[in-house]
C-alpha positions as CSV (number, residue, x, y, z in Angstrom):
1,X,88.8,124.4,94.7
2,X,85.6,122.5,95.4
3,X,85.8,119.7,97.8
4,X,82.9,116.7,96.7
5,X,81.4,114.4,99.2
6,X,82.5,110.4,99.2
7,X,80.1,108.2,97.4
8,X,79.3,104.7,99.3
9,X,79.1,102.4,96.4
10,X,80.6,101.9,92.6
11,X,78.8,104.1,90.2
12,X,79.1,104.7,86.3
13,X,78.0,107.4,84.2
14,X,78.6,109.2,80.9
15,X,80.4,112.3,81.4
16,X,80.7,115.4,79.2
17,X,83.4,118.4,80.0
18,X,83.9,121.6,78.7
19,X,85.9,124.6,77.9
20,X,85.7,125.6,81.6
21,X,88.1,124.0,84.4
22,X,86.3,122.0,87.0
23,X,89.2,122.1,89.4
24,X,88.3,120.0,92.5
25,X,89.1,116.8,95.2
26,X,87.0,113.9,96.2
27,X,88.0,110.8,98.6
28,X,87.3,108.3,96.0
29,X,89.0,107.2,92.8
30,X,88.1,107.3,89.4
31,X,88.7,105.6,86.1
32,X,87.8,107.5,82.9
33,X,87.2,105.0,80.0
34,X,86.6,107.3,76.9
35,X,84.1,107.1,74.0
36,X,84.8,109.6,72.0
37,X,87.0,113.4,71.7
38,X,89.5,114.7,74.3
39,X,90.2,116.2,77.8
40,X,93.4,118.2,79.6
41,X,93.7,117.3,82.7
42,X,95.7,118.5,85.6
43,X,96.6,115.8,88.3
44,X,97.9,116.8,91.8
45,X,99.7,120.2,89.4
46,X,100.8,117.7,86.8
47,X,99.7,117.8,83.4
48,X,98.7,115.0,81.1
49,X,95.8,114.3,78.7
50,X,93.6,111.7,77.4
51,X,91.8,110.6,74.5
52,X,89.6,108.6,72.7
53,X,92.5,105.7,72.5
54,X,93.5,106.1,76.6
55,X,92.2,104.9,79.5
56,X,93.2,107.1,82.8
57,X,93.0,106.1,86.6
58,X,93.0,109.3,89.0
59,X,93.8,108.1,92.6
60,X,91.5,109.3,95.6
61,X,92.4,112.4,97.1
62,X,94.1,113.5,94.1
63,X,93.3,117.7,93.6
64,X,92.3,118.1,89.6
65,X,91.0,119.9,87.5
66,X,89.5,118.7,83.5
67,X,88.3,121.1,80.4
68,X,88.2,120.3,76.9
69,X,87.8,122.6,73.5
70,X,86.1,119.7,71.6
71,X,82.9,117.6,72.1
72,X,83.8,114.8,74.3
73,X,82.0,111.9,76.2
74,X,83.5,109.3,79.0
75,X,82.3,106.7,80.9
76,X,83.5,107.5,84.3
77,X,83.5,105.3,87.0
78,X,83.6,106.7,91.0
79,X,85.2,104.3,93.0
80,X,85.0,104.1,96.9
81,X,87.9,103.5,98.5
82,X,86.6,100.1,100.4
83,X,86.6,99.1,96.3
84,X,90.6,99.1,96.0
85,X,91.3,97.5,99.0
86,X,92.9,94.9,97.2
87,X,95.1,97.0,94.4
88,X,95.7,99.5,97.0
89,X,99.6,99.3,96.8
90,X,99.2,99.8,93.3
91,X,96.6,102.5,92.6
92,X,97.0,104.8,96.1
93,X,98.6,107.5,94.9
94,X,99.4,107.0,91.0
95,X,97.6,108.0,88.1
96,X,97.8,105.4,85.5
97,X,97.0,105.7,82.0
98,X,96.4,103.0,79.3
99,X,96.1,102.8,75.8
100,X,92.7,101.1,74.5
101,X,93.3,97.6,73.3
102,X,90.9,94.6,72.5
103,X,90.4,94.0,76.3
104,X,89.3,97.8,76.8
105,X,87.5,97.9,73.4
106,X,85.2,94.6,74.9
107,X,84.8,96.4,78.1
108,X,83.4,99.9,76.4
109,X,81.5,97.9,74.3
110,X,80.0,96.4,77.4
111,X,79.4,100.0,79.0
112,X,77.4,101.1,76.1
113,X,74.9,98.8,77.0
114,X,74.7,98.8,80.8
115,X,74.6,102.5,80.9
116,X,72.7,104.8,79.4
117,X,71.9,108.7,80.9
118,X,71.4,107.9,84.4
119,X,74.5,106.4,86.5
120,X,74.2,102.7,87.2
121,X,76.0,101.0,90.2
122,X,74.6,97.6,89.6
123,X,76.4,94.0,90.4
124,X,77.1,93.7,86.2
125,X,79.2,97.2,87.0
126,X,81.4,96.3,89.9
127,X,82.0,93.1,87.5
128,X,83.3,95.0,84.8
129,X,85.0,97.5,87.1
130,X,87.0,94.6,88.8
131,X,88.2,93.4,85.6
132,X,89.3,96.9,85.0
133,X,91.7,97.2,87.9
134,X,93.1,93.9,87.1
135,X,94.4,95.2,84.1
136,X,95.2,98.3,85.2
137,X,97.0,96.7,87.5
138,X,98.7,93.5,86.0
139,X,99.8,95.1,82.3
140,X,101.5,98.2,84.4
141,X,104.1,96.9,86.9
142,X,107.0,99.5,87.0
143,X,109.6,98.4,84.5
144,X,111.8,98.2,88.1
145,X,109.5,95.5,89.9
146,X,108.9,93.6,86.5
147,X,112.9,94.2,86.8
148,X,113.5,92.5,90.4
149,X,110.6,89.6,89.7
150,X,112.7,88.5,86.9
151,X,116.3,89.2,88.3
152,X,116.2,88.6,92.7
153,X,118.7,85.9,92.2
154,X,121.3,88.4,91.2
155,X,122.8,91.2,92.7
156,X,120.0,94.1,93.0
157,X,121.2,97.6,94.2
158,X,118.7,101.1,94.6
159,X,121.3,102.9,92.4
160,X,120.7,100.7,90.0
161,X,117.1,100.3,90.1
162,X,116.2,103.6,90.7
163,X,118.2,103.8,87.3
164,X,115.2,101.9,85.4
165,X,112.6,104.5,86.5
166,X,115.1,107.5,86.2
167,X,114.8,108.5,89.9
168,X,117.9,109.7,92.2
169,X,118.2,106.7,95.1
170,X,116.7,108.7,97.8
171,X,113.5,109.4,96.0
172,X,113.1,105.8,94.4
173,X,113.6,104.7,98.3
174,X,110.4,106.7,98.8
175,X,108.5,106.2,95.8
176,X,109.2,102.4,96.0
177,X,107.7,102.6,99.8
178,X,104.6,104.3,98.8
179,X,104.0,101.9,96.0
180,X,104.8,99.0,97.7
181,X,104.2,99.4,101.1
182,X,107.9,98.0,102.2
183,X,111.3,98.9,101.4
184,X,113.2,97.8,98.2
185,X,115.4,95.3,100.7
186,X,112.3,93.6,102.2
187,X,110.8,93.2,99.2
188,X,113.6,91.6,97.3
189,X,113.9,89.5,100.2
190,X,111.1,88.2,100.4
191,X,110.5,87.1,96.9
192,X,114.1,85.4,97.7
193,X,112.8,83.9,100.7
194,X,109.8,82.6,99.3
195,X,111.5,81.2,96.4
196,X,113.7,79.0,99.0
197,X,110.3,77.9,101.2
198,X,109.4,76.6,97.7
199,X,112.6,74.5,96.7
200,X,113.1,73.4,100.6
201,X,109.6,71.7,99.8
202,X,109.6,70.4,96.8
203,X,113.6,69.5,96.0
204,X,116.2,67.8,98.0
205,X,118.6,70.5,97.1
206,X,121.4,71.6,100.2
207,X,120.6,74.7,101.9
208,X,124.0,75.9,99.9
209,X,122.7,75.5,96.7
210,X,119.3,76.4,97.0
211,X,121.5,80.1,98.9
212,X,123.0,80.2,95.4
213,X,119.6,80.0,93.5
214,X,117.9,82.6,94.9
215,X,120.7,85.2,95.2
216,X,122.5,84.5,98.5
217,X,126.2,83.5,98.1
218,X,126.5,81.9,101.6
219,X,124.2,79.5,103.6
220,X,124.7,81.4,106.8
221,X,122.9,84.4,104.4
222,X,120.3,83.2,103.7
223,X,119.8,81.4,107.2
224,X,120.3,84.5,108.6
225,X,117.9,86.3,106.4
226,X,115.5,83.4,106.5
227,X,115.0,83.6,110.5
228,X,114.8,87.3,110.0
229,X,111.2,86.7,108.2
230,X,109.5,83.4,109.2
231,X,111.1,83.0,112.4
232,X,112.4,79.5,111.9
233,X,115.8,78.0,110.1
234,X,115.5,76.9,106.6
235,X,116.1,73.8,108.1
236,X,113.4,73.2,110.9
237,X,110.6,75.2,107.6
238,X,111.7,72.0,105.3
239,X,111.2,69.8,108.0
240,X,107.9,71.0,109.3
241,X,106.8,71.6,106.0
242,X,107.2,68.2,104.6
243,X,105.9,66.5,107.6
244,X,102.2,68.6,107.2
245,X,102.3,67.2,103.1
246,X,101.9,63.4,105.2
């Protein structure tokens, strides 16, 4: 296995593999946006493939290895990892693929004319790059997040959620962590917690009801759970809050 050095900035190039595995690791990312043909590719011992209708992230520190049995050109991007500060619980350790739609058609076309043979790490390339993540990042939420956005009012359990990704509890528990950054618990609470900051502000709604709305039965619940995160009652936050709105 080779071992590549870490770039400093965003660069972009067209890339070309061939029958011959390249198996190696480097401590930045990469985000393969195709132009035409194929590639195999082993991820971290897992295999998958993509082609000229799939975009593919590979995470940083991620050991892999590429050939291909047909011609083949990509734009590939080499991302530093100061670069995904900001989708980091997202893209740390995942590889995420995505099939090419209008959004990814614009952005190749848009490649095709920034880079030619020689790899280009201008201001227009982080641009498009940023973009990139955004979608990588918005259209693939785990079908279990998407799951507690839209249902924290209600009951949530691990068994169940680690259900909708097809995981046993204890590894969800984990995988949820990693991708995240907090356990499934804090998480759900917090979007519950938030969503009370927000009707203590803006509604006159009793603490009672607003528990009901966002998924705690009993006020003392979500008093309890509230002081647990800001520190303060729900109370003294919708007092406070709506004397700074003065």
């Amino acid at each position: 296995m080779i071992i590549v050095e870490s770039h400093c900035s965003v660069l972009c190039e067209r890339r070309t593999y061939s029958q011959a595995p390249y198996n190696h690791v480097h401590p930045y990312a990469q985000l393969l946006v195709p132009i035409r043909g194929h590639i195999n590719i082993h991820i971290n011992s897992h295999a998958t493939a993509t082609d000229a209708q799939t975009i593919l992230f590979i995470p940083a520190n991620s050991e892999h290895s590429f050939f291909s049995t047909v011609q083949n050109e990509f734009f590939v991007f080499d991302i530093p990892s100061r670069f995904l500060q900001p989708y980091y619980n997202q893209l740390a350790s995942t590889e995420i693929s995505s099939l090419i739609d209008q959004r990814w058609q614009a952005i190749r076309t848009l490649l095709s004319c920034e880079v030619q043979q020689t790899p280009v790490g201008s201001q227009s390339i982080q641009d498009l790059l940023r973009y990139s993540m955004h979608l990588l990042t918005t259209d693939h939420v785990p079908i279990s997040i998407r799951y507690i956005h839209e249902n924290f009012h209600n009951k949530l359990t691990v068994q169940q959620l680690a259900g909708l990704e097809h995981y046993n509890p204890s590894h969800y528990h984990h995988w949820f962590q990693k991708y995240t950054g907090t356990t499934p618990r804090l998480y759900i609470q917090r979007l519950r917690i938030d969503k009370a900051k927000e009707l203590l502000t803006t509604t006159d709604y009793s603490l009672q009801y607003i528990s009901d709305q966002v998924g705690y039965g009993h006020q003392s619940t979500l008093t309890k759970a509230f002081v647990e995160l800001e520190k303060l009652t729900p109370l003294h936050f919708r007092i406070s809050s709506r004397k700074s709105l003065r």
